[in-house]
C-alpha positions as CSV (number, residue, x, y, z in Angstrom):
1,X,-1.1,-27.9,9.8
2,X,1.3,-28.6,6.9
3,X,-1.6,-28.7,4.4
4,X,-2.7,-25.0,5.2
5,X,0.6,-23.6,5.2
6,X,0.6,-25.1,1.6
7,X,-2.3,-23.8,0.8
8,X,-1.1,-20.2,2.1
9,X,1.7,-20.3,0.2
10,X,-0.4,-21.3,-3.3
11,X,-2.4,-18.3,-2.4
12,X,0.4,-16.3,-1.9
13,X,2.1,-17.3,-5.3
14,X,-1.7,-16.5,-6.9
15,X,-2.3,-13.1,-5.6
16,X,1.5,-11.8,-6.3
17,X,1.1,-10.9,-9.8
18,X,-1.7,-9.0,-9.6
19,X,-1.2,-7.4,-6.2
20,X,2.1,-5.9,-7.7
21,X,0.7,-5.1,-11.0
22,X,-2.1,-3.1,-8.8
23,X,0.4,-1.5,-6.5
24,X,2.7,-0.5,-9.4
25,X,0.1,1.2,-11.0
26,X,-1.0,3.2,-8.1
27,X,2.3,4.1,-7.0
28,X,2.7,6.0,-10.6
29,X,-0.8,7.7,-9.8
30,X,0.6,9.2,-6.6
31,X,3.5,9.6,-8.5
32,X,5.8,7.7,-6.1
33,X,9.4,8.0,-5.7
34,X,11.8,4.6,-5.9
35,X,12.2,4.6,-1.8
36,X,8.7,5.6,-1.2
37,X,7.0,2.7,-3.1
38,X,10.0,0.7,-1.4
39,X,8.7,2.0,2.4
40,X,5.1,1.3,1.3
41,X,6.1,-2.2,0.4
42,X,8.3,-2.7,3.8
43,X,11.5,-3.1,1.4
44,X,15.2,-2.4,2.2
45,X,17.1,-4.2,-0.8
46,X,16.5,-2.0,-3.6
47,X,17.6,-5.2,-5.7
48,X,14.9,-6.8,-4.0
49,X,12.3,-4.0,-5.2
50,X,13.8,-3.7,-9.1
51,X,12.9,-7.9,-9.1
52,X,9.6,-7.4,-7.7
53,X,8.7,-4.4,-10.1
54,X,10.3,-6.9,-12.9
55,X,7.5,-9.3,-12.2
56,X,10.8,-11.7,-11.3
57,X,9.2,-13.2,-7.9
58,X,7.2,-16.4,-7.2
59,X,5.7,-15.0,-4.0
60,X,5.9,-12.1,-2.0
61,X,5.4,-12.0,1.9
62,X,2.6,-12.0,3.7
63,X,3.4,-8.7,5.3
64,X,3.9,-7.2,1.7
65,X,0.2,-8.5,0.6
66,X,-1.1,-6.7,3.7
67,X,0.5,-3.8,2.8
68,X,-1.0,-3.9,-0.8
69,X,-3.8,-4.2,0.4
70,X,-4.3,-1.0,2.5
71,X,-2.6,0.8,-0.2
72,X,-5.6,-0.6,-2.2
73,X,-7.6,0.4,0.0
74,X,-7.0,3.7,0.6
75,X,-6.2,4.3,-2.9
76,X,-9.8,3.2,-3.6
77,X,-11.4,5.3,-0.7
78,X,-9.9,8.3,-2.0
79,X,-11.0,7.7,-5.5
80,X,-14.8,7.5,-4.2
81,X,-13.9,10.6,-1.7
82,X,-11.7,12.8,-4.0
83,X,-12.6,11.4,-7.7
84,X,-10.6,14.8,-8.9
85,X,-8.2,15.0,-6.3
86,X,-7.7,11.7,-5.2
87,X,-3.6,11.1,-6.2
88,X,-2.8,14.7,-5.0
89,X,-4.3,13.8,-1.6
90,X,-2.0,11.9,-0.1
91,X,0.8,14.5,-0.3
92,X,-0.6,17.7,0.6
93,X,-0.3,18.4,4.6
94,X,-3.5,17.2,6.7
95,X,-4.8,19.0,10.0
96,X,-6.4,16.0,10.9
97,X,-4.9,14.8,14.4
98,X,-4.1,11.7,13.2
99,X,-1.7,13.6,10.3
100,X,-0.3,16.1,12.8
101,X,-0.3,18.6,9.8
102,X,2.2,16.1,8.1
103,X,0.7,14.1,4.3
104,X,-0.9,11.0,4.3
105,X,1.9,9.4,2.4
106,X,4.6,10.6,5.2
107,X,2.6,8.7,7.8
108,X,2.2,5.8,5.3
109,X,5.5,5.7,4.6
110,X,7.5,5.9,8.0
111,X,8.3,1.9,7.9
112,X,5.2,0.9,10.2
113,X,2.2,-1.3,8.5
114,X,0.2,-0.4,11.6
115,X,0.7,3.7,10.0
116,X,-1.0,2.2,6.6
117,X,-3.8,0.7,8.5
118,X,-4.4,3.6,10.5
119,X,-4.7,6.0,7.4
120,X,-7.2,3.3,5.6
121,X,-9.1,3.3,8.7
122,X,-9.0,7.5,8.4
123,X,-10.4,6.7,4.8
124,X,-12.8,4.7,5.6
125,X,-14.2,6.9,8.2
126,X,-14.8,9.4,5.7
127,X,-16.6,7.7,4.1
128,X,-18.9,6.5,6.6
129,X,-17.6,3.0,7.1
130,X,-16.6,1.5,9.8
């Protein structure tokens, strides 16, 4: 049990860098604010976010990976949907129910990583996975 907690943790420490270089980069497509990238990332401590965005962390959470990786996800869906559009997407208002006329990015944004998984799975649907 100790052994794959170890190896977690190595994996973790691995996949930081790049899954915050990768979010980073996004979050200047969508043209993020400070507190939006730091809702995205399930982040309070805005000292917390500046040392993450410094590259000054060893690991991040499991619950921050996850949340990279829908924003990934989505961000990549949407670039196959909407190859012009794609970055302006996910803050213009959506009739779809699961929107209730509100952006992506407001639902994405409201705190809840099960909100992030429900807009990749919205993402996915269109485009025909499943």
């Amino acid at each position: 049990m100790a052994k794959a907690s170890i190896v977690r943790a190595r994996d973790r420490r691995n996949l930081t860098g790049p899954a915050l270089r990768t979010f980073f980069r996004i979050a200047d497509a969508w043209g993020l604010r400070e507190q939006e990238q730091m809702r995205l990332l399930g982040l309070e401590s805005r000292s917390t976010f500046q040392s993450w965005k410094r590259g000054a962390v060893a690991a991040i959470p499991r619950d921050a990976l996850e949340r990279i990786s829908y924003v990934m996800g989505i961000y990549k869906g949407l670039r196959i949907l909407l190859p012009r559009t794609a970055d302006e997407w996910v803050r213009k208002p959506n009739k779809a129910p699961i929107f209730g006329g509100r952006s992506a990015l407001e639902r994405m944004t409201s705190g809840n990583v099960a909100d992030l998984y429900v807009v990749r799975q919205y993402v996915d649907a269109q485009r025909g996975w499943r």
